[in-house]
C-alpha positions in Angstrom: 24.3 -97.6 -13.3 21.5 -100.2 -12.0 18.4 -99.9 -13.2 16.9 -97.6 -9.9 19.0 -94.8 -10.5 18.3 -94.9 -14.4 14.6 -95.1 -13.5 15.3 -91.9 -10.7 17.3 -90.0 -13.4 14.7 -90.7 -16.2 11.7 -89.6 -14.0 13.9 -86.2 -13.1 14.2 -85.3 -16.2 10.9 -86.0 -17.3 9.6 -83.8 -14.6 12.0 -80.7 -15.2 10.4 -78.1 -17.9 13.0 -77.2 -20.7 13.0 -73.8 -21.2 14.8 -72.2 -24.5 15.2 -69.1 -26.1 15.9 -67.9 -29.1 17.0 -64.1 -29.6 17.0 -63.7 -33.1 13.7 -64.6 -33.9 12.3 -64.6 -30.7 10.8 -67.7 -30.5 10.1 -69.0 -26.6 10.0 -73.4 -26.6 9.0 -74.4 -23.5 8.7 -78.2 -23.0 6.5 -80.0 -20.2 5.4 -82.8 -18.9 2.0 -82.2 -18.6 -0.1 -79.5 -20.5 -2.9 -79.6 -22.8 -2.2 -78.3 -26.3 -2.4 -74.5 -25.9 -1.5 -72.3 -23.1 -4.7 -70.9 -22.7 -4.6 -69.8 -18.9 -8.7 -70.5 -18.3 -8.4 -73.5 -19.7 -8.0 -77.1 -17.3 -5.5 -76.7 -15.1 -2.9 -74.5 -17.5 -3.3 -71.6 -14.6 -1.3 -73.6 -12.5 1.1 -74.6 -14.9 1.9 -71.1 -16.2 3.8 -69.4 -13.1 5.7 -72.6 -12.7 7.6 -72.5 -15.7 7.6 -68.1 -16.1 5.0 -67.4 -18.3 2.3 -65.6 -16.0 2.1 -64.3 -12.6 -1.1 -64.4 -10.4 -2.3 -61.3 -8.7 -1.3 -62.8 -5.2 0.0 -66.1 -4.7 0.4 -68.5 -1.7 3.8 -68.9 0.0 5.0 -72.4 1.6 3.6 -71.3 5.0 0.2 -71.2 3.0 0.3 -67.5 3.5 -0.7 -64.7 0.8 1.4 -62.7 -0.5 1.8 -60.0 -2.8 2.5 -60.7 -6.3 1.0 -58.5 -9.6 -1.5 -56.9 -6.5 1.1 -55.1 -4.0 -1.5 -55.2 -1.3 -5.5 -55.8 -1.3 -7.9 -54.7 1.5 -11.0 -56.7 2.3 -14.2 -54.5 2.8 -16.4 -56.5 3.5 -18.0 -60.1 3.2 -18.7 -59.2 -0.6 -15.8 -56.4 -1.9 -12.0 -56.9 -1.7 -9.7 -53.7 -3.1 -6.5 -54.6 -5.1 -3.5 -51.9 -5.3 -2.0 -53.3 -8.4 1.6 -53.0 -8.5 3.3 -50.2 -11.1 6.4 -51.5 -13.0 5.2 -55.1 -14.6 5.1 -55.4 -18.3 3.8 -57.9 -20.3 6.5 -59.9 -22.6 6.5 -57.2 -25.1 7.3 -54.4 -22.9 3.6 -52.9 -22.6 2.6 -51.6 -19.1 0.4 -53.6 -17.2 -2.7 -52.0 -16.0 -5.8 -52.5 -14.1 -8.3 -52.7 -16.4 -5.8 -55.0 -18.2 -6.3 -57.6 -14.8 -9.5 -56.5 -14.9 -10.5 -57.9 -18.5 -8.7 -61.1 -17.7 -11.0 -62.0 -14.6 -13.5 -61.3 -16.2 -12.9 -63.6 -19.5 -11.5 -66.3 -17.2 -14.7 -66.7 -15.3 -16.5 -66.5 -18.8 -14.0 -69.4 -20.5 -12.8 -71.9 -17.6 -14.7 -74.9 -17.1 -13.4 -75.1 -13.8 -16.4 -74.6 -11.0 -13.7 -74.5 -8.3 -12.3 -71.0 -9.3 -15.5 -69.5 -10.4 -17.3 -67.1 -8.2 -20.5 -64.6 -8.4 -18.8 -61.6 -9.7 -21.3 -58.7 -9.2 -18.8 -55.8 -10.7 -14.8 -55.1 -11.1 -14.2 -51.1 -11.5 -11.0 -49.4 -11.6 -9.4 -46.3 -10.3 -5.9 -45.9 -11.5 -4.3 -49.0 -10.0 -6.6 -49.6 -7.4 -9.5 -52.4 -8.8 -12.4 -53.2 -6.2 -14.1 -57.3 -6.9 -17.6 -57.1 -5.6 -19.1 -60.3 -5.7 -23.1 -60.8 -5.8 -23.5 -62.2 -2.6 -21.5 -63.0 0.6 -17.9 -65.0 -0.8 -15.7 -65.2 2.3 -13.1 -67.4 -0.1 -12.9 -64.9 -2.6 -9.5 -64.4 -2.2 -8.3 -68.2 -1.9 -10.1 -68.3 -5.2 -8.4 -64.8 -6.6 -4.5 -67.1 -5.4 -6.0 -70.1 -7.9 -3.7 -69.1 -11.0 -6.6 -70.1 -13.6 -8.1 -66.5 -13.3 -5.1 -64.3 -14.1 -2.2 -66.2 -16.3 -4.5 -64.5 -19.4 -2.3 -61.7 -18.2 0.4 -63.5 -20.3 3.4 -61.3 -19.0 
């Protein structure tokens, strides 16, 4: 093999995650080739990592068209130039079979935009409240990106499922 297609093969492989489990004990090694050392959502840019290799979801996510789409939310409504409704989608469970809720999406916003140092995903939350799965983001003042910045995995792989 000449020494292009070794350097090729090498950077593949490199790049690839290596996912293993482990039944009995239940042990989940993932290895990558890039992440800080926890796998802290808020932190850096471990948001991003997380969906790639399983671990999280986000509560929409953008497709290859650059188009939203549903993910944890099955739909979400924008109000106005400061509210946007979620309808958070029944049936996801966290790794250890617990039902996902919307307070649960709810209390990781809000501890993402607490923890992340990030200023790009960050936005002036004025309140979250819930009614049964439906969660309504009001922001502070007018936030027409609010939901680019709600796609931006940072502020929902605390979600863990």
């Amino acid at each position: 093999m000449n020494i292009l297609k070794k350097a090729v093969l090498l950077a593949t492989v490199a790049i690839v995650p290596i996912v293993s489990v482990q039944a009995e004990d239940k042990t989940l090694n993932v290895g990558l080739f890039w992440m800080p050392s926890n796998i802290d959502p808020a932190v850096k840019w471990n948001g991003w990592m997380l969906p790639r290799i399983g671990i999280g979801e986000n509560l929409i996510r953008v497709n290859e068209k650059l188009e939203f789409e549903p993910s944890i939310a099955k739909s979400w409504k924008i109000i106005d130039d400061k509210t946007v409704t979620f309808e958070i989608r029944d049936g996801v469970v966290f790794h250890d079979g617990k039902t996902l809720t919307a307070e649960d999406v709810k209390k990781s916003i809000e501890r993402a935009i607490k923890t992340t140092g990030r200023k790009d995903v960050k936005f002036p939350l004025e309140s979250i409240t819930i009614e049964g799965n439906k969660m309504t983001i009001k922001t502070s003042e007018p936030f027409p990106t609010l939901v680019n910045v709600l796609a931006e995995s940072c502020l929902y792989h605390s979600i863990g499922i």
